[in-house]
N, CA, C and O atoms as a DFTB+ gen file, in Angstrom:
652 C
 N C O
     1  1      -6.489      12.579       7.933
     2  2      -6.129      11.686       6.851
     3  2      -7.398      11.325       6.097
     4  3      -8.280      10.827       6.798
     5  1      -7.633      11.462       4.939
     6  2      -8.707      11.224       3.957
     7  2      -8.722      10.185       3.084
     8  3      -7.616       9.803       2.701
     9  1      -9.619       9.664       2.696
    10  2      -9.524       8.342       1.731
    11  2      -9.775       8.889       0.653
    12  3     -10.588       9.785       0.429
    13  1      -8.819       8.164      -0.309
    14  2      -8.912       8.451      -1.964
    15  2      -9.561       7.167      -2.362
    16  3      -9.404       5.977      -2.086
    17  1     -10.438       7.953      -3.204
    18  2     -11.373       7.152      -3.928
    19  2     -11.378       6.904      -5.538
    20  3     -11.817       7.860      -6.177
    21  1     -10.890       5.583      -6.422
    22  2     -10.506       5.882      -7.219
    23  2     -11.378       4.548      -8.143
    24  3     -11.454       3.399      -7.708
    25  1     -12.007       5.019      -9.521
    26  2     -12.737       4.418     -10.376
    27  2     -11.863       3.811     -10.814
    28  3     -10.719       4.263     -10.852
    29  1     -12.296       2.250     -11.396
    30  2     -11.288       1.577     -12.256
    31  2     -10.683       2.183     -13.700
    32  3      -9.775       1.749     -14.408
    33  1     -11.356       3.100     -13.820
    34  2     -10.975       3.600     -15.001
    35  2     -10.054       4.680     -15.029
    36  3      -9.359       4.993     -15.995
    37  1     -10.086       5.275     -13.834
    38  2      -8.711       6.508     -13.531
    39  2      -7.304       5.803     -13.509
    40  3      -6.808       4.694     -13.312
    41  1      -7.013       6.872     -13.772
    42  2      -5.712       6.127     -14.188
    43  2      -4.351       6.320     -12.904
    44  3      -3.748       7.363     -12.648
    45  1      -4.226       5.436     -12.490
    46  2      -3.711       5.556     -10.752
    47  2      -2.282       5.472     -10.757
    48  3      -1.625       5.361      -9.722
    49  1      -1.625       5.540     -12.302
    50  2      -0.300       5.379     -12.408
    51  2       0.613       7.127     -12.817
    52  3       1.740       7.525     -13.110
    53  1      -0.448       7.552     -12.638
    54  2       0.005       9.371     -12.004
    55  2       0.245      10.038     -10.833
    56  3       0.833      11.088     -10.576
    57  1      -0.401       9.111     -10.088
    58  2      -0.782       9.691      -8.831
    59  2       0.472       9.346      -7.481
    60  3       1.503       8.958      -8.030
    61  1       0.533       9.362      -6.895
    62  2       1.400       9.488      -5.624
    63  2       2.943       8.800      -6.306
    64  3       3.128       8.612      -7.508
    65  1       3.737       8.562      -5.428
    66  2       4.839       8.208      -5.496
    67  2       5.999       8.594      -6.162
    68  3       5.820       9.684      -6.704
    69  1       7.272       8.081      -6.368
    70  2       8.006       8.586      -6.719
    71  2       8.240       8.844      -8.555
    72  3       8.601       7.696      -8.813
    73  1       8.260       9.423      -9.642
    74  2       8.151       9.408     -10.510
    75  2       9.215       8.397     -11.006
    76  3      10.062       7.934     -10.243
    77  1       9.154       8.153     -12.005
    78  2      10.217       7.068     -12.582
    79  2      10.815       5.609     -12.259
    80  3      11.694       5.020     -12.888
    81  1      10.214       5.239     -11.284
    82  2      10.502       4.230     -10.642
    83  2       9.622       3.323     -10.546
    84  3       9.081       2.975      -9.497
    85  1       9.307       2.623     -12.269
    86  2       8.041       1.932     -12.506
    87  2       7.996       0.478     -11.996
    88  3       8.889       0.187     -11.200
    89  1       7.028      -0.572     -12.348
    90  2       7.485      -1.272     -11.816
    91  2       8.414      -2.657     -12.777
    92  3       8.612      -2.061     -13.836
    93  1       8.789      -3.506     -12.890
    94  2       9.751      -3.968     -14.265
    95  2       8.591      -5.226     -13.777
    96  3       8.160      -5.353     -12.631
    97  1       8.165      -6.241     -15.165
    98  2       7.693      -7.533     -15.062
    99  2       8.718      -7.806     -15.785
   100  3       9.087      -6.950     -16.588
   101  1       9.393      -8.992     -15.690
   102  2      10.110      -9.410     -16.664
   103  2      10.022     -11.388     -16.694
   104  3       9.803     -12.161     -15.762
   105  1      10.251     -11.623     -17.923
   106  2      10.326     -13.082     -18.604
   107  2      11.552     -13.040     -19.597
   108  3      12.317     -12.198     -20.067
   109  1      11.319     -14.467     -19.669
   110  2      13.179     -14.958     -20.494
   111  2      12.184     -15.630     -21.628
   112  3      12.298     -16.840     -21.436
   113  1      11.298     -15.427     -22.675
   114  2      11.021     -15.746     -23.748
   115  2      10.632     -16.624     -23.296
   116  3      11.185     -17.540     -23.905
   117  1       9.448     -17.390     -21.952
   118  2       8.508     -17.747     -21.630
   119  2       7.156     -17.328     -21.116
   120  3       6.926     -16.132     -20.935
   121  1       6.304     -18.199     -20.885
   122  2       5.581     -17.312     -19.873
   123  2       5.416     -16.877     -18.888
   124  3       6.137     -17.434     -18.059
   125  1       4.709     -15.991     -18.406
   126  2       5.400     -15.676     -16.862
   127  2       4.301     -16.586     -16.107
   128  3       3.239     -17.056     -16.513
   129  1       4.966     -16.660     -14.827
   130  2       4.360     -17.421     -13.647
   131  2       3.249     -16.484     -13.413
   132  3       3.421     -15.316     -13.761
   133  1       1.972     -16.880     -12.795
   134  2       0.723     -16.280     -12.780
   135  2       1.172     -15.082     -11.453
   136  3       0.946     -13.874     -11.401
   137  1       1.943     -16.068     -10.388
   138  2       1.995     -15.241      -9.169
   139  2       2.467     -13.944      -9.368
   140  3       1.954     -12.876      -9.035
   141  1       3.872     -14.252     -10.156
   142  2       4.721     -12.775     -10.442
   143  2       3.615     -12.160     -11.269
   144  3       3.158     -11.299     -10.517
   145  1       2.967     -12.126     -12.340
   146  2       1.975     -11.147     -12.587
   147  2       1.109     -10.387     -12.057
   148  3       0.921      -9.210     -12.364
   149  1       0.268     -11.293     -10.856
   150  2      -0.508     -11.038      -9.809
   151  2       0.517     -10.224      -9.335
   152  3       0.497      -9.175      -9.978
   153  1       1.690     -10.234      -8.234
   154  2       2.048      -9.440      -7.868
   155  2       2.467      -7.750      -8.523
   156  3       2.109      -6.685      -8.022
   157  1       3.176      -7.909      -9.562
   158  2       4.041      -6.868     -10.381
   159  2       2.955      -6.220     -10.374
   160  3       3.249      -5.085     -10.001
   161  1       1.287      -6.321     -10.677
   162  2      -0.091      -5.591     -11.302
   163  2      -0.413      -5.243      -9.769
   164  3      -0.210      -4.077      -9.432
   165  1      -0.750      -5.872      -9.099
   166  2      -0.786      -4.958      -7.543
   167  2       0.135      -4.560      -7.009
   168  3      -0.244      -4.264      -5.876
   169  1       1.536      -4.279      -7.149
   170  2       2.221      -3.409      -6.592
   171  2       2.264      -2.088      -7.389
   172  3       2.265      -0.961      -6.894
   173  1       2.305      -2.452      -8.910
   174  2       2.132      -1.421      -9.764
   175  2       0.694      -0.353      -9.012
   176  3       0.924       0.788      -8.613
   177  1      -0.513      -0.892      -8.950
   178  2      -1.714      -0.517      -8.736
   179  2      -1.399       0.131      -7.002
   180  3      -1.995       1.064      -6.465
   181  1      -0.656      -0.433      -6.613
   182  2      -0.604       0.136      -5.159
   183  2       0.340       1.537      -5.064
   184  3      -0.083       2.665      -4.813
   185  1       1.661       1.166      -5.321
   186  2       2.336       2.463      -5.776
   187  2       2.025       3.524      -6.589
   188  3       2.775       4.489      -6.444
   189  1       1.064       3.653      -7.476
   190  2       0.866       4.194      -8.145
   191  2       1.480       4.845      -9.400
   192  3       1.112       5.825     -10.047
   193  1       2.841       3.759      -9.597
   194  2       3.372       3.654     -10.831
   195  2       3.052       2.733     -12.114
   196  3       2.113       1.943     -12.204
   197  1       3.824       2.945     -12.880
   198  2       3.526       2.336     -14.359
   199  2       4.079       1.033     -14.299
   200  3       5.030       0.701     -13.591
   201  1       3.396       0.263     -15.126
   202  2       4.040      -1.052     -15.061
   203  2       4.526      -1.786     -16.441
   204  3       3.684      -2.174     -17.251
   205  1       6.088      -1.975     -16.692
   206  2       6.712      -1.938     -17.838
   207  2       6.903      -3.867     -17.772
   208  3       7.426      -4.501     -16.855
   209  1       6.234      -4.476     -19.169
   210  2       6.053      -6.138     -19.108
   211  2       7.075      -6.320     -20.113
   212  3       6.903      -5.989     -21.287
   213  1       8.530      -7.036     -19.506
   214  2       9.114      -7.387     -20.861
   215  2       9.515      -8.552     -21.412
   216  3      10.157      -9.228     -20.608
   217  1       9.387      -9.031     -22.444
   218  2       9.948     -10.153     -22.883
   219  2      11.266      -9.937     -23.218
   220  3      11.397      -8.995     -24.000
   221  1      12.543     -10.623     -22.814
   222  2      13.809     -10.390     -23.068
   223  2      14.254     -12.172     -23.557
   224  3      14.513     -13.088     -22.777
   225  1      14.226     -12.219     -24.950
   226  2      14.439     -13.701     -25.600
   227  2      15.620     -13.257     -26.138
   228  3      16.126     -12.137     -26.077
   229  1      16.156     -14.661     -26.884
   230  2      17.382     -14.643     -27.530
   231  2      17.405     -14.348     -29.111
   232  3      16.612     -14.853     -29.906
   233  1      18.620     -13.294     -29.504
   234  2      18.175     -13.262     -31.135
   235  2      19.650     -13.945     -31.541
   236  3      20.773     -13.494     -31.317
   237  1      19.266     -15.181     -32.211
   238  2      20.173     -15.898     -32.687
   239  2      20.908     -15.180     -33.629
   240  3      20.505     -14.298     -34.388
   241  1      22.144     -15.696     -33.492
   242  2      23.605     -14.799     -34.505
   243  2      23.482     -14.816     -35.847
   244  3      24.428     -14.313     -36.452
   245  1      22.486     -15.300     -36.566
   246  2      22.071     -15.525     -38.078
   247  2      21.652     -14.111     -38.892
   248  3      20.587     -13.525     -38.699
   249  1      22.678     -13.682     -39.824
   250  2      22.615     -12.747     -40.574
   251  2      21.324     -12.923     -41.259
   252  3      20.687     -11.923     -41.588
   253  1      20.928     -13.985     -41.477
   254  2      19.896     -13.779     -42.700
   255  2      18.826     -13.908     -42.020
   256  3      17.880     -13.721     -42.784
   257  1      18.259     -14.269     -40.334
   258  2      17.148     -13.668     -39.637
   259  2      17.083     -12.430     -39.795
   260  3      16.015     -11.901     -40.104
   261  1      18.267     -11.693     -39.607
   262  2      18.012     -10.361     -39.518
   263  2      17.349      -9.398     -40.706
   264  3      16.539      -8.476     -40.796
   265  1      18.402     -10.381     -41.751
   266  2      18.451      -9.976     -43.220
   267  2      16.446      -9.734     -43.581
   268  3      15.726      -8.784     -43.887
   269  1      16.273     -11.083     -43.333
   270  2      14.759     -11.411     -43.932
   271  2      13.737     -10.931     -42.783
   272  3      12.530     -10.771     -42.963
   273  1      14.479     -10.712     -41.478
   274  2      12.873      -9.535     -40.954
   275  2      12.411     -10.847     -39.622
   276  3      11.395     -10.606     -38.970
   277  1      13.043     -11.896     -39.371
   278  2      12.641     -13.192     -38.721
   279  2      12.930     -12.183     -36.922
   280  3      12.209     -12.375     -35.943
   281  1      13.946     -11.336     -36.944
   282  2      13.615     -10.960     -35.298
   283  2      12.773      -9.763     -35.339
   284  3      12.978      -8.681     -34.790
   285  1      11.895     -10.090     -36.001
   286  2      10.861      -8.873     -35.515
   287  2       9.504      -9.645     -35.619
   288  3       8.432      -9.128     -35.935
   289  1       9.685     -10.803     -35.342
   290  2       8.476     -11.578     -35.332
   291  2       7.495     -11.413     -34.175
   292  3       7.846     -10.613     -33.308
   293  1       6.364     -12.012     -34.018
   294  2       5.468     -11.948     -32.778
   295  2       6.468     -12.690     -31.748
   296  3       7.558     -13.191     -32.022
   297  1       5.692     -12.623     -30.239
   298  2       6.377     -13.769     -29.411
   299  2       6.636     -14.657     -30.096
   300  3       6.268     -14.730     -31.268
   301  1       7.410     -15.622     -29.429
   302  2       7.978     -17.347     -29.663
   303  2       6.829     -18.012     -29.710
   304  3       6.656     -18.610     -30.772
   305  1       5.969     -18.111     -28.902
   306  2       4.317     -18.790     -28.848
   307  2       3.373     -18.178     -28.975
   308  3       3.653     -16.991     -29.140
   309  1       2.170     -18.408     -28.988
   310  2       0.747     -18.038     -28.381
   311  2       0.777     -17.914     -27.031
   312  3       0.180     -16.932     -26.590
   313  1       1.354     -18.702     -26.177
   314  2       1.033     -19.143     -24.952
   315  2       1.999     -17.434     -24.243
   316  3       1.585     -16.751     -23.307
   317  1       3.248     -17.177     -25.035
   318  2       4.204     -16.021     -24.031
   319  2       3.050     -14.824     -24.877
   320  3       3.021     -13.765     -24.250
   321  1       2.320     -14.819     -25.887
   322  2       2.186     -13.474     -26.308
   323  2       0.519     -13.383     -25.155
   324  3       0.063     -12.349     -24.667
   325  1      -0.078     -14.848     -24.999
   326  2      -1.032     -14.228     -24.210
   327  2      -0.829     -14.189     -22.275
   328  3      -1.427     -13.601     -21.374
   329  1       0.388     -15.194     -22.336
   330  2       0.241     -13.971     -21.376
   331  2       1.209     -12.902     -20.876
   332  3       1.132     -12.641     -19.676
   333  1       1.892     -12.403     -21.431
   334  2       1.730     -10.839     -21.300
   335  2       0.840     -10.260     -21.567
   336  3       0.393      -9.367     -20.847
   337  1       0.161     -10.730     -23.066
   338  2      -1.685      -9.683     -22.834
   339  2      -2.150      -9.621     -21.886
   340  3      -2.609      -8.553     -21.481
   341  1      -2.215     -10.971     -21.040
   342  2      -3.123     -10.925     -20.009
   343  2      -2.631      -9.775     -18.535
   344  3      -3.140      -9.086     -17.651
   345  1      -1.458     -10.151     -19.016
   346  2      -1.346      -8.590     -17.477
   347  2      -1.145      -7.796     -17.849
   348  3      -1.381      -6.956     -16.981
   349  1      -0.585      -7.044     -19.244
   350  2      -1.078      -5.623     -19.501
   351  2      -2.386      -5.361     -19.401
   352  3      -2.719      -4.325     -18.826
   353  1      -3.407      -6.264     -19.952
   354  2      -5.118      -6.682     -19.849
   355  2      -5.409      -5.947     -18.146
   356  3      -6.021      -4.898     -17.946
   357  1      -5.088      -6.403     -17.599
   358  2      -5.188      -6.820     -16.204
   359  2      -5.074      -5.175     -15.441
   360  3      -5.792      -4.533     -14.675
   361  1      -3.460      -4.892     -16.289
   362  2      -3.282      -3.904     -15.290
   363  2      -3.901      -2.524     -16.061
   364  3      -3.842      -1.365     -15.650
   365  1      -4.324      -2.874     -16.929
   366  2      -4.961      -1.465     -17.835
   367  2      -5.865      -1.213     -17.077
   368  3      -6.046      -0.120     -16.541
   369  1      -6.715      -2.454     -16.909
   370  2      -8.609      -2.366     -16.416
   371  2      -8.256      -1.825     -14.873
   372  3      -9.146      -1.618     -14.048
   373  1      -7.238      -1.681     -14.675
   374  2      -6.843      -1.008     -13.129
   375  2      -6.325       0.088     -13.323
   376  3      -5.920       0.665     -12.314
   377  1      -6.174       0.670     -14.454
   378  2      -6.139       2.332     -14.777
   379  2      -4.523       2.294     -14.483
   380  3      -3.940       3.302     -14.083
   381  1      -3.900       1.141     -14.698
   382  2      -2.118       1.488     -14.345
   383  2      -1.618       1.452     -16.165
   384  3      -1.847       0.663     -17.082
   385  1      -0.905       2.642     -16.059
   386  2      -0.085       2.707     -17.773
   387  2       0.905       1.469     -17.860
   388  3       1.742       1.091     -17.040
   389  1       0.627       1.055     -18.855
   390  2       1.611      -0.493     -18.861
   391  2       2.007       0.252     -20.511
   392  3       1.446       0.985     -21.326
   393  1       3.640      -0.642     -20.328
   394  2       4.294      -0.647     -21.648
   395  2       5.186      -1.646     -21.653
   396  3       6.096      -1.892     -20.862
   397  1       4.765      -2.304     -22.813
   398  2       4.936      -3.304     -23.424
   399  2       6.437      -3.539     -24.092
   400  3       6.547      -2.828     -25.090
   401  1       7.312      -4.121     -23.901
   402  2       8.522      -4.048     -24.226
   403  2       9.158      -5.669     -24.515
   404  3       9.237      -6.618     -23.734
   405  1       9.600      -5.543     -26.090
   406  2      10.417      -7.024     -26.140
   407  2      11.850      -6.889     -26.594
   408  3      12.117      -6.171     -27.557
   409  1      12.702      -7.497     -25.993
   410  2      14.238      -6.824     -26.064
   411  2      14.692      -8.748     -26.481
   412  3      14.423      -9.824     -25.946
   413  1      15.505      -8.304     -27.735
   414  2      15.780      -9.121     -28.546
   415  2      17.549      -9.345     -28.225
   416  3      18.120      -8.359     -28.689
   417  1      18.301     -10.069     -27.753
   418  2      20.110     -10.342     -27.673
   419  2      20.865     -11.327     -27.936
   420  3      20.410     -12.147     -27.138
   421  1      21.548     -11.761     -28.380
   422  2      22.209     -12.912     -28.456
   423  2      22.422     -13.299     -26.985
   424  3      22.453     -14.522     -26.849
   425  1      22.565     -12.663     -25.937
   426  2      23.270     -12.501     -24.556
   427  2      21.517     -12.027     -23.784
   428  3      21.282     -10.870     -23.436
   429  1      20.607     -13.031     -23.662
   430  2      19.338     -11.888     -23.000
   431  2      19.190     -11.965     -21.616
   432  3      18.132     -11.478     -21.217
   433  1      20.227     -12.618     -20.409
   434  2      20.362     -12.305     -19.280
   435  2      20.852     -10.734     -19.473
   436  3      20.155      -9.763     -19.181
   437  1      22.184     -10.678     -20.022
   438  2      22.875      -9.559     -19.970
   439  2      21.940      -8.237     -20.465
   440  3      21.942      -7.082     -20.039
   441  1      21.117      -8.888     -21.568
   442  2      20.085      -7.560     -21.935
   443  2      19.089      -7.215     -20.894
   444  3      18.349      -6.244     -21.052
   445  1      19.018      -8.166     -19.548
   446  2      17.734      -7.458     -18.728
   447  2      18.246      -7.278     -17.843
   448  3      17.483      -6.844     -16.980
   449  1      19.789      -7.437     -17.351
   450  2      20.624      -6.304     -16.780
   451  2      20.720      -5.132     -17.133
   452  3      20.608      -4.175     -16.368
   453  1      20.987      -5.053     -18.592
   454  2      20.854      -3.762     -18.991
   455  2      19.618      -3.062     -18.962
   456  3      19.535      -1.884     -18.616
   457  1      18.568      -3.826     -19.351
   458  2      17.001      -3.318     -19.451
   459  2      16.846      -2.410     -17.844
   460  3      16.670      -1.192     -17.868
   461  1      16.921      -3.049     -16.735
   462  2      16.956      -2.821     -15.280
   463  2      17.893      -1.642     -15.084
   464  3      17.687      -0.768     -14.242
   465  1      18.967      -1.668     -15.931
   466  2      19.898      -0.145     -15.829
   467  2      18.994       1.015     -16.531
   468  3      18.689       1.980     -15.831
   469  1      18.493       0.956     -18.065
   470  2      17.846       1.925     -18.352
   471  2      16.617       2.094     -17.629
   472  3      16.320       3.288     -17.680
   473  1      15.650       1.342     -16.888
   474  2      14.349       1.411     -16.556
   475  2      13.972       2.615     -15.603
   476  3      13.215       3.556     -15.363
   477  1      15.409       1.646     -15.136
   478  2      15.651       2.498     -13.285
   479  2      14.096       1.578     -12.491
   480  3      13.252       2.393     -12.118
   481  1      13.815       0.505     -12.307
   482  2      12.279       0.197     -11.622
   483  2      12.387       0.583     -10.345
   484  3      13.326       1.338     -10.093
   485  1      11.570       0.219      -9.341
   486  2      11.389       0.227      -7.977
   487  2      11.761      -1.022      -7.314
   488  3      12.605      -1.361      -6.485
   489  1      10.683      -1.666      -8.081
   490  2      11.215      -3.737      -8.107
   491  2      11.321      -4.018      -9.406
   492  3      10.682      -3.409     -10.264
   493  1      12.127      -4.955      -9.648
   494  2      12.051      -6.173     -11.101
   495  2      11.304      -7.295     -10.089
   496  3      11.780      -7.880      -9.116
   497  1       9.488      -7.405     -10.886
   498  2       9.041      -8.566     -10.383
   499  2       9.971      -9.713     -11.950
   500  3       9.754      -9.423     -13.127
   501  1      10.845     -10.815     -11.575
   502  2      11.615     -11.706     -12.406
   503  2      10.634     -12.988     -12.430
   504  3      10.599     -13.787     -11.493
   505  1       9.923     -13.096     -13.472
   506  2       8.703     -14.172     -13.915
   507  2       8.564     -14.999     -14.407
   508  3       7.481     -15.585     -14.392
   509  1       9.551     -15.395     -15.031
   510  2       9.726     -16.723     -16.173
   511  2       9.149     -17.763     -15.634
   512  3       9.530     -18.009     -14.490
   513  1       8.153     -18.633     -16.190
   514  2       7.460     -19.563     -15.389
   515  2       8.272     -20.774     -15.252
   516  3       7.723     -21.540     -16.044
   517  1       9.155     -21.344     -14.773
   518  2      10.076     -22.218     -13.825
   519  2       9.979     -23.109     -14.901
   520  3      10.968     -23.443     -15.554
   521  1       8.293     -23.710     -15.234
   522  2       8.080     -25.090     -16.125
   523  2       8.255     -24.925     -17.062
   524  3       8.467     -26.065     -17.474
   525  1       8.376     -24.110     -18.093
   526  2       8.778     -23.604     -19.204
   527  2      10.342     -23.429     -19.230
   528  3      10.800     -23.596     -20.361
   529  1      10.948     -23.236     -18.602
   530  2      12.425     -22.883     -18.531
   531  2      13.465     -24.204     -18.476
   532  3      12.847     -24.958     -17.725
   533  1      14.134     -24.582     -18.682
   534  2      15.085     -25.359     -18.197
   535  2      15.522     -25.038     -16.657
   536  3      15.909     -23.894     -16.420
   537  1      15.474     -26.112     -15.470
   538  2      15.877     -25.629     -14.306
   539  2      17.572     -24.648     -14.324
   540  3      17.786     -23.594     -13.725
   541  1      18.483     -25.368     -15.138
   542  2      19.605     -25.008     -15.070
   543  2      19.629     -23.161     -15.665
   544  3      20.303     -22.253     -15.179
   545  1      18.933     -23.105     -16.501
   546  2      19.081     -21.749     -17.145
   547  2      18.021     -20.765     -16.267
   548  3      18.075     -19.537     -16.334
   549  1      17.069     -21.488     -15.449
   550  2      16.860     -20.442     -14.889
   551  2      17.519     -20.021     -13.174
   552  3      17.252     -19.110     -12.390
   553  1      18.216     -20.877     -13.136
   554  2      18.573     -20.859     -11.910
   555  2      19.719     -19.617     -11.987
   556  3      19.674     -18.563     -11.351
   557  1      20.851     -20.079     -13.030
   558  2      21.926     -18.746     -13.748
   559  2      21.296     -17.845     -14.213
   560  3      22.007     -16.842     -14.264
   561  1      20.240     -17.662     -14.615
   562  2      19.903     -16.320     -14.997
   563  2      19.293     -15.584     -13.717
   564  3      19.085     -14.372     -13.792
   565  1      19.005     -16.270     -12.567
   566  2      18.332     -15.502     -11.277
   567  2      19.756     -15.459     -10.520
   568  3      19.806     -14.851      -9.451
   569  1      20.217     -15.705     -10.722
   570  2      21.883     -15.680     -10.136
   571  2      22.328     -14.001     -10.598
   572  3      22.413     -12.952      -9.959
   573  1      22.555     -14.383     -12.062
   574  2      22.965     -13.376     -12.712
   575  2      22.155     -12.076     -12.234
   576  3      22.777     -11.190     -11.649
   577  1      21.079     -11.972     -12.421
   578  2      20.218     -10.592     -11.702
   579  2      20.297     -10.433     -10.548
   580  3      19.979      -9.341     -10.077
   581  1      20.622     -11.188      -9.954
   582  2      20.219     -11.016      -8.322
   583  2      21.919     -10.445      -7.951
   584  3      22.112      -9.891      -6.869
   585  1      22.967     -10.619      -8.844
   586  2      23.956     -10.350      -8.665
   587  2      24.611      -8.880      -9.277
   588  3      25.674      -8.333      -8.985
   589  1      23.666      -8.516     -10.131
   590  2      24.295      -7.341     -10.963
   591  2      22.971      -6.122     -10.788
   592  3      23.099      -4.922     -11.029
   593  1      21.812      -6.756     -10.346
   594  2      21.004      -5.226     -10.562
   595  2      20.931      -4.289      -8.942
   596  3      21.653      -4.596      -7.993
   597  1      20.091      -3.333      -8.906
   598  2      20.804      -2.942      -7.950
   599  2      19.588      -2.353      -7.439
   600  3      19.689      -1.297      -6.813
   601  1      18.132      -3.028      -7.662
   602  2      17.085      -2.154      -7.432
   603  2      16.549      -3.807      -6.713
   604  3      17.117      -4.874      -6.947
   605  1      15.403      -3.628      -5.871
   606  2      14.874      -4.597      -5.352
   607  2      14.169      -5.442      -6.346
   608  3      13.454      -5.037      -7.262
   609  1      14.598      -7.232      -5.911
   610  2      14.390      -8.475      -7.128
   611  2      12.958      -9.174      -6.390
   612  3      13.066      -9.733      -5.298
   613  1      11.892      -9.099      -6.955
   614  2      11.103     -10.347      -6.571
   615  2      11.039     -11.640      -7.447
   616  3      11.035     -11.934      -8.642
   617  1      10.995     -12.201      -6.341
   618  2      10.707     -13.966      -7.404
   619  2       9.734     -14.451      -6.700
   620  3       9.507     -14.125      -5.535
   621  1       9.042     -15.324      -7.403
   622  2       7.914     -16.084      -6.792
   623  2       8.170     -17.077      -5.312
   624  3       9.236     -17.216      -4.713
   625  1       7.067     -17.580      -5.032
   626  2       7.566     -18.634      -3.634
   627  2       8.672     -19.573      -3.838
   628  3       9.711     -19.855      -3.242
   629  1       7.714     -20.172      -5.516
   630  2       8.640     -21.877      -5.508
   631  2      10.016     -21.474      -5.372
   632  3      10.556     -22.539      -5.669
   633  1      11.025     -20.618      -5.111
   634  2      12.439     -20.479      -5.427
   635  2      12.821     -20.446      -4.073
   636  3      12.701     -19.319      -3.593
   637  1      13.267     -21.355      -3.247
   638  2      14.131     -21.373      -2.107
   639  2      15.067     -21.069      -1.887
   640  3      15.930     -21.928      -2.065
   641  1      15.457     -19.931      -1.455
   642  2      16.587     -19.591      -0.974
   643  2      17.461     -18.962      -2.426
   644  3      16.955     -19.041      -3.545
   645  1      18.566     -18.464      -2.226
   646  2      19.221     -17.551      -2.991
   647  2      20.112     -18.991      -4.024
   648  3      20.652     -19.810      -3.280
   649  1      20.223     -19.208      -5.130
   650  2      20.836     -19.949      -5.718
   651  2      22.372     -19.636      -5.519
   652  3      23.221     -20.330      -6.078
């Protein structure tokens, strides 16, 4: 058995494992919790898959957002656009391919059910930072995933037990 030796700059999201089975970060049009980042970027870096960061917010039913170009705006804040920079940031300088993905729905639980159907991941690390969220909406939306996807769910510590 031999040790692989690998520069931060190689790119380690080619190498071993199963193809296609990247890893999912996902947020509800907050920021993500530091832990789930930390994790999603070292499992990505360990498996040696790609690591896909998505923002899945709500696009309100208003014809004339659409009309005038308003859902194709940056994040909701500064605070959600940096950090997702910060762990694509993170997981680049670790040579893992990250792609960047923001999925816009009237319905955006139901869109990162669906997101998790097209991805196909290995894990959905699920990140929304708790304090940012309303307790009630995030509790149904970890309900909702934990009930419909079909690939392994991480959530951070603070979440006790299965809602």
């Amino acid at each position: 058995m031999g040790v692989d030796i690998r520069d931060r700059g190689t790119d380690v999201s080619t190498g071993r494992g199963a193809a296609g089975r990247p890893v999912l970060l996902a947020t509800l049009g907050v920021p993500l919790n530091e832990e789930a980042s930390v994790f999603a970027v070292d499992t990505a870096v360990e498996s040696g898959q790609r690591l896909v960061v998505a923002n899945v917010t709500a696009l309100e039913p208003l014809r004339m957002s659409i009309t005038l170009g308003y859902d194709a705006l940056p994040e909701l804040t500064p605070e959600v656009s940096a950090s997702l920079r910060r762990s694509a940031e993170l997981a680049r300088s670790l040579g893992v391919h990250v792609e960047r993905l923001r999925v816009r729905s009237p319905r955006p639980v139901l869109a990162l059910v669906d997101l998790v159907a097209d991805v196909r991941p290995g894990v959905l690390v699920f990140g929304p930072d708790r304090k940012a969220l309303r307790e009630r909406r995030y509790r149904r939306a970890l309900r909702a995933v934990l009930d419909r996807v079909t690939c392994l769910v991480w959530v951070p510590d603070d979440v006790t037990g299965r809602p």
